[in-house]
VOBA-1610 file (N, C-alpha, C; in pm, whole numbers, padded with zeros to 5 digits, always signed):
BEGIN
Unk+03528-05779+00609Unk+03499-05863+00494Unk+03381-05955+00522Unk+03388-05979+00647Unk+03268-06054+00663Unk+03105-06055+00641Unk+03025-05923+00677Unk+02974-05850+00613Unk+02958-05868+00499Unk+03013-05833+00414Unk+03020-05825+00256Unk+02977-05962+00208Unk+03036-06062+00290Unk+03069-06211+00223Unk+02887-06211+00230Unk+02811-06213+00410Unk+02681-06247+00419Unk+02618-06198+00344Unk+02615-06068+00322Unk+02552-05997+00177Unk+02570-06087+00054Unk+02646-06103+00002Unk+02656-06181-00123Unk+02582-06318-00069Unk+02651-06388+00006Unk+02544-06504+00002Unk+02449-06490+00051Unk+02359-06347+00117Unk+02212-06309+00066Unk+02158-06315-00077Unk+02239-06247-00119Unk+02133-06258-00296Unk+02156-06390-00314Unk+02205-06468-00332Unk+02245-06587-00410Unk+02048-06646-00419Unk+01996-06693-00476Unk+01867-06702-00516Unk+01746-06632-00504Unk+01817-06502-00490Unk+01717-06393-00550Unk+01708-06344-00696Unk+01537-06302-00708Unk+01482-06301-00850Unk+01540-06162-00848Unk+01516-06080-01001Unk+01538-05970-00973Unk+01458-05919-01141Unk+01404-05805-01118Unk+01296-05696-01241Unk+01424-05583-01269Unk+01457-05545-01383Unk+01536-05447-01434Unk+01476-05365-01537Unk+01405-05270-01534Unk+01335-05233-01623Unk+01475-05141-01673Unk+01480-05097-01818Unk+01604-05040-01828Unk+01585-04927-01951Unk+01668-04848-01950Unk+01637-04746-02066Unk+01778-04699-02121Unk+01729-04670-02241Unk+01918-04635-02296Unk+01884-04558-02442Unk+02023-04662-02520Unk+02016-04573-02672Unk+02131-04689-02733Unk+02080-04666-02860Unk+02144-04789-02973Unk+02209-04726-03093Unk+02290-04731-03085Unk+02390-04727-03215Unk+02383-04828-03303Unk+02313-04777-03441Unk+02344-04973-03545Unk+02397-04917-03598Unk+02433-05078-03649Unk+02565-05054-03790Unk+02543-04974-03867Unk+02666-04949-03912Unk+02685-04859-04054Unk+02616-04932-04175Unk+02545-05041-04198Unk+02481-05101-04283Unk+02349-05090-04318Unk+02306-05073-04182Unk+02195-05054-04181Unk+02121-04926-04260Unk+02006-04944-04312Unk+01971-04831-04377Unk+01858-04737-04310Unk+01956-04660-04178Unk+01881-04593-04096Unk+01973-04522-04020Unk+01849-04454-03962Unk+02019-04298-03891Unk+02073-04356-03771Unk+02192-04329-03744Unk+02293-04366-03664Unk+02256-04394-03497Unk+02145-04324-03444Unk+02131-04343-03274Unk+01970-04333-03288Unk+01938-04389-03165Unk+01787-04356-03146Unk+01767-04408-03003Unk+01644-04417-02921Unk+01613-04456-02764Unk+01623-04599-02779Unk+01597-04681-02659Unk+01627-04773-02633Unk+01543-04847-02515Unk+01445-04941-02513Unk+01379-04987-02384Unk+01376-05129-02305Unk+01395-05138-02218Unk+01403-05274-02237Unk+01385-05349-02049Unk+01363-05502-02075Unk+01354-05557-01883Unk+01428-05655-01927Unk+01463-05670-01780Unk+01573-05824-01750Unk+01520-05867-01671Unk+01467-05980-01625Unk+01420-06086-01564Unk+01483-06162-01523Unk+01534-06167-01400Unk+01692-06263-01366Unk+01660-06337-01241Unk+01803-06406-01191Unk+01775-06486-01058Unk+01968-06500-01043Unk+02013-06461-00908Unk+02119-06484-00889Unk+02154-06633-00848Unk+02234-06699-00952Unk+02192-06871-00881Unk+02329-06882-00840Unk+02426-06835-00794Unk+02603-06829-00709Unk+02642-06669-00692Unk+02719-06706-00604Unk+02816-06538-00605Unk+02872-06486-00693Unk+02893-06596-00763Unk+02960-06524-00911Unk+02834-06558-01028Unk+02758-06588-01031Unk+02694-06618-01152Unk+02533-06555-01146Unk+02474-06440-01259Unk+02359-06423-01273Unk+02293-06459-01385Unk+02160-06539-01395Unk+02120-06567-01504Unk+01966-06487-01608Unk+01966-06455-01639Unk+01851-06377-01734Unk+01792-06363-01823Unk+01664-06354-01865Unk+01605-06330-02021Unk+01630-06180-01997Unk+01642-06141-02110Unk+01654-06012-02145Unk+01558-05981-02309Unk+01491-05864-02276Unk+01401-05847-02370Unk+01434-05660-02404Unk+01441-05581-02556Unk+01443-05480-02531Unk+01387-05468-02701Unk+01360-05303-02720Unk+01322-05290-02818Unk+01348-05148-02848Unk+01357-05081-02989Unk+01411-04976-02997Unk+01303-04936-03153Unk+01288-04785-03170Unk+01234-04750-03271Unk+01334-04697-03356Unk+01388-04700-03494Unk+01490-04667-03559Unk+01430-04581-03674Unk+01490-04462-03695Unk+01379-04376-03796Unk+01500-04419-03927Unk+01438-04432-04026Unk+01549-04431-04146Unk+01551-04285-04211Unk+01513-04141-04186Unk+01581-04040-04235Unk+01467-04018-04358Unk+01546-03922-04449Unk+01431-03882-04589Unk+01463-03994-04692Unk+01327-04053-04730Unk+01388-04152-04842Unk+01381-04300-04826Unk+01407-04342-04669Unk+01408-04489-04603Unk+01329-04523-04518Unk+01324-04660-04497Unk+01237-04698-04440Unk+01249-04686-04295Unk+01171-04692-04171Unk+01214-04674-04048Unk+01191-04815-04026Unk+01230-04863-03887Unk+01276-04994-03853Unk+01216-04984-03709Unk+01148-05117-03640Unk+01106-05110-03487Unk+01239-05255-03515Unk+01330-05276-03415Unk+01428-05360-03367Unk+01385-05435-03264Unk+01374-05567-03222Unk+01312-05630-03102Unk+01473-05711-03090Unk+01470-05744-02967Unk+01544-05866-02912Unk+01496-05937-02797Unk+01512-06041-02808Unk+01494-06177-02683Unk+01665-06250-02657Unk+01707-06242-02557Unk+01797-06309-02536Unk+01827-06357-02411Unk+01905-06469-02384Unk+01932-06526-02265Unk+02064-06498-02244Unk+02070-06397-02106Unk+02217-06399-02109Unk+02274-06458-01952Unk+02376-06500-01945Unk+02473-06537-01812Unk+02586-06385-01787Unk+02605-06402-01656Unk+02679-06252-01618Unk+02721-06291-01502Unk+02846-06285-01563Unk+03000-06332-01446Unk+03015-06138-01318Unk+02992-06231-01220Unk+02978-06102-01122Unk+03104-06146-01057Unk+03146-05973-00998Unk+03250-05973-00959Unk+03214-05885-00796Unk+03292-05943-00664Unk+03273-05828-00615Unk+03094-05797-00525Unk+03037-05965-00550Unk+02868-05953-00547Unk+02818-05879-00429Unk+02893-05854-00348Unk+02869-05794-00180Unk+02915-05676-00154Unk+02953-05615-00282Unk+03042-05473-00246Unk+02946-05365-00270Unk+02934-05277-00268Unk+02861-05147-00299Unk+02828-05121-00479Unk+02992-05154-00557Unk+02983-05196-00650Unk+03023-05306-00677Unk+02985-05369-00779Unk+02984-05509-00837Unk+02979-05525-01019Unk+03107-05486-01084Unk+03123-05528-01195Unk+03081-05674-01261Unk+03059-05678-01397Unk+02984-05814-01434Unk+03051-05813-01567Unk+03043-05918-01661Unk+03075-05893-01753Unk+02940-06011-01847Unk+02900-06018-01925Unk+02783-06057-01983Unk+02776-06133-02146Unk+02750-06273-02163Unk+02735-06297-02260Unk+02594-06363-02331Unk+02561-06328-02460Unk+02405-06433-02444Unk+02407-06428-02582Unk+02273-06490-02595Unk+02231-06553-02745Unk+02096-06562-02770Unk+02043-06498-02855Unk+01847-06482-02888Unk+01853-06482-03062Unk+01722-06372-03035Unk+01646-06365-03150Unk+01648-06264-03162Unk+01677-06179-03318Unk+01617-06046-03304Unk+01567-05977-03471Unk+01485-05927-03396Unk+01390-05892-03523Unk+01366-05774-03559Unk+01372-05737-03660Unk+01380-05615-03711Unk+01250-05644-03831Unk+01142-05494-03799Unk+01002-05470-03864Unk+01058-05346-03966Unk+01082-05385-04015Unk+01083-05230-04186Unk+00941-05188-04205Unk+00898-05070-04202Unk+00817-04995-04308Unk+00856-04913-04388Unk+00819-04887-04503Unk+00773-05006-04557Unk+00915-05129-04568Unk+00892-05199-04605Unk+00977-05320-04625Unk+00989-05431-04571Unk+01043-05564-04560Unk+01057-05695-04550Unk+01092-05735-04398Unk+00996-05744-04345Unk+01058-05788-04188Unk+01160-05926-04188Unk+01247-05877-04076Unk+01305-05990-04078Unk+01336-06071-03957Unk+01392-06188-03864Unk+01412-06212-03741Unk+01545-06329-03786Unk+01628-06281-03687Unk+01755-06404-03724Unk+01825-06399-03538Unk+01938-06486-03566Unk+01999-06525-03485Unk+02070-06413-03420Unk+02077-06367-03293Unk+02173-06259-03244Unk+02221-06298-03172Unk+02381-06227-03129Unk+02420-06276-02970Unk+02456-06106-02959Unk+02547-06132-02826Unk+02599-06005-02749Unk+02647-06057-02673Unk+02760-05926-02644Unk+02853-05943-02487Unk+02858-05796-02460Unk+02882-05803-02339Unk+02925-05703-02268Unk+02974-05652-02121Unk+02970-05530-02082Unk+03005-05537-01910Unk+02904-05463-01850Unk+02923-05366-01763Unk+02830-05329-01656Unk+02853-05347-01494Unk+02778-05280-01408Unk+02758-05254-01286Unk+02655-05273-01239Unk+02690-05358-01116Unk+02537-05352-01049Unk+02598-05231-00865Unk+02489-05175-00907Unk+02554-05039-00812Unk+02451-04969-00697Unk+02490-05120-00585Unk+02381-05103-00451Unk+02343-04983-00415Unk+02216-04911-00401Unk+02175-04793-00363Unk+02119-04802-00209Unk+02012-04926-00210Unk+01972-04983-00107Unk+01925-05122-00097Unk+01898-05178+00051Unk+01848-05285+00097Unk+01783-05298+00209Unk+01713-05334+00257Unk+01596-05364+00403Unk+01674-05471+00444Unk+01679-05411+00605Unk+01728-05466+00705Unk+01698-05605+00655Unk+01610-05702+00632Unk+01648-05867+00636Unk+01727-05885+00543Unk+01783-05783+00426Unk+01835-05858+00304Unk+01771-05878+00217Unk+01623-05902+00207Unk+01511-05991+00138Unk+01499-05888+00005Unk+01535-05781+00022Unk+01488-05688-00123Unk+01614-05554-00074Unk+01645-05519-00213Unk+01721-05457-00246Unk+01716-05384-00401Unk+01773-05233-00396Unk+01775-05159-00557Unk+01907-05118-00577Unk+01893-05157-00700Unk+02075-05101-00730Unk+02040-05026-00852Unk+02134-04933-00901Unk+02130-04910-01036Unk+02218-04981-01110Unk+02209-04981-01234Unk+02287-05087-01317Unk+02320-05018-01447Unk+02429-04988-01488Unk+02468-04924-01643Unk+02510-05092-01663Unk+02515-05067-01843Unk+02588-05163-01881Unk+02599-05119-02014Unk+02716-05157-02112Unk+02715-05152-02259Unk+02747-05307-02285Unk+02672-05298-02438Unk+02680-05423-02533Unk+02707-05397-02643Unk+02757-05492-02707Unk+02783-05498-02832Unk+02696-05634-02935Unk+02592-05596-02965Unk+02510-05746-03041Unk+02555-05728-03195Unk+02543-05893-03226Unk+02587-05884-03353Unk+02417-05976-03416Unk+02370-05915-03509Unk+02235-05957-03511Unk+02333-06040-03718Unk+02216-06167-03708Unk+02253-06235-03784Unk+02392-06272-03766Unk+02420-06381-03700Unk+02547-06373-03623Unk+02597-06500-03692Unk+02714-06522-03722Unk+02757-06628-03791Unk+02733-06593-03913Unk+02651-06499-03965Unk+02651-06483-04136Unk+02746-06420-04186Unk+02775-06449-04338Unk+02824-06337-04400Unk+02707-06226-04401Unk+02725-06102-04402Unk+02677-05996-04355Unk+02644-05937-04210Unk+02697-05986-04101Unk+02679-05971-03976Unk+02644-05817-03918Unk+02538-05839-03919Unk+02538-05686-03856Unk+02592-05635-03686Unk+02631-05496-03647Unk+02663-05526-03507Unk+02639-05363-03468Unk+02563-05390-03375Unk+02487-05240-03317Unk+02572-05244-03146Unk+02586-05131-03125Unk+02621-05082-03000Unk+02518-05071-02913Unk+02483-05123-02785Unk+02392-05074-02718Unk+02433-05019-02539Unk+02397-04904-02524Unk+02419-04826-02362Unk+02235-04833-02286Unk+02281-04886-02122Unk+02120-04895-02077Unk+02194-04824-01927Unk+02072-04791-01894Unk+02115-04783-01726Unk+01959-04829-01675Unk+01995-04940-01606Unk+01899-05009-01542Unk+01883-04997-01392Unk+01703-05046-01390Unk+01666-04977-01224Unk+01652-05146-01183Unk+01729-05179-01126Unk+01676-05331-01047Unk+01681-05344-00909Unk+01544-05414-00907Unk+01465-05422-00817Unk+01489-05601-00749Unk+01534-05626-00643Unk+01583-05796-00603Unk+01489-05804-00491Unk+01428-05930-00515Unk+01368-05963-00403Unk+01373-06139-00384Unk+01387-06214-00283Unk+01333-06335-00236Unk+01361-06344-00080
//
C-alpha cells in the first residue's frame, strides 16, 4: 500500500492536458438527429488525493436531418471530480460542474444559456517516468448536461468521451 499512497501524493499538484473524443446524444427536443461526434480538452490540476479541478471545453456538430436546421453545440464548464483510489492503476471519479453552452442554428437563432453536468469516469494509468513527474492514463467518462438548466424547458443531452491525459509537474 505504500507505494500506491507515494504515487498519489505524487500527482497531488500536477497540471494535466486531456484532449478527448466521443459522441452526444441530445434531447428528444431538440430539433436534430439523435447522435453525432464529439470533441473536446480538459485542462486540470490535481489540488488533493481526492480532489481534481478543471475547465472543460468541448464541441460537437449536430446535423438536423431533411427539413432542419443543423446545430454546432459549444460548452465551457468548470468542473470538480471526486477521485477515488488516486494511486491505483484504476481510479474512479465522479464529476460535477457548471458553464455556458451555446448552441449556433443554421439557419436559425443562436443561442447560449446556463448548463451544468455530472457524471463518472476513470482515470486509467497506462504509464509514468521513473521520477513521477509525467504520466498518461486513459480516461472514459459519461455525462449527463442539462443545458438551460433551472428553466422550464431544460434540455439534457447524454455525453460519452474517452480521454488521452497527459500529467505533468
Amino acid at each position: 500500500a505504500a507505494p500506491f499512497a507515494a504515487q498519489a501524493a505524487d500527482e497531488v499538484g500536477h497540471w494535466y492536458l486531456t484532449p478527448q473524443i466521443g459522441g452526444i446524444s441530445v434531447d428528444n427536443d431538440r430539433p436534430l438527429q439523435d447522435k453525432d461526434w464529439l470533441y473536446g480538452l480538459a485542462i486540470g490540476k490535481h489540488v488533493s488525493e481526492a480532489i481534481s479541478l478543471e475547465l472543460n471545453l468541448n464541441g460537437a456538430q449536430v446535423g438536423g436531418g431533411i427539413g432542419r436546421s443543423d446545430s454546432s453545440l459549444y460548452s465551457a464548464s468548470f468542473d470538480v471530480l471526486g477521485v477515488a483510489n488516486r494511486g491505483g492503476a484504476v481510479s474512479p471519479y465522479i464529476s460535477v460542474g457548471a458553464g455556458m453552452g451555446q448552441n449556433d442554428r443554421s439557419p436559425g437563432n443562436d443561442a447560449t444559456d446556463f448548463m451544468g453536468q455530472a457524471g463518472f469516469g476513470l482515470f486509467w494509468n497506462v504509464w509514468e517516468n521513473a521520477e513521477g513527474s509525467r504520466s498518461f492514463a486513459l480516461r472514459p467518462d459519461l455525462k449527463a448536461r442539462w443545458t438551460e438548466a433551472g428553466a422550464e424547458g431544460t434540455l439534457r443531452d447524454y455525453i460519452g468521451t474517452l480521454g488521452f491525459q497527459f500529467s505533468f509537474g
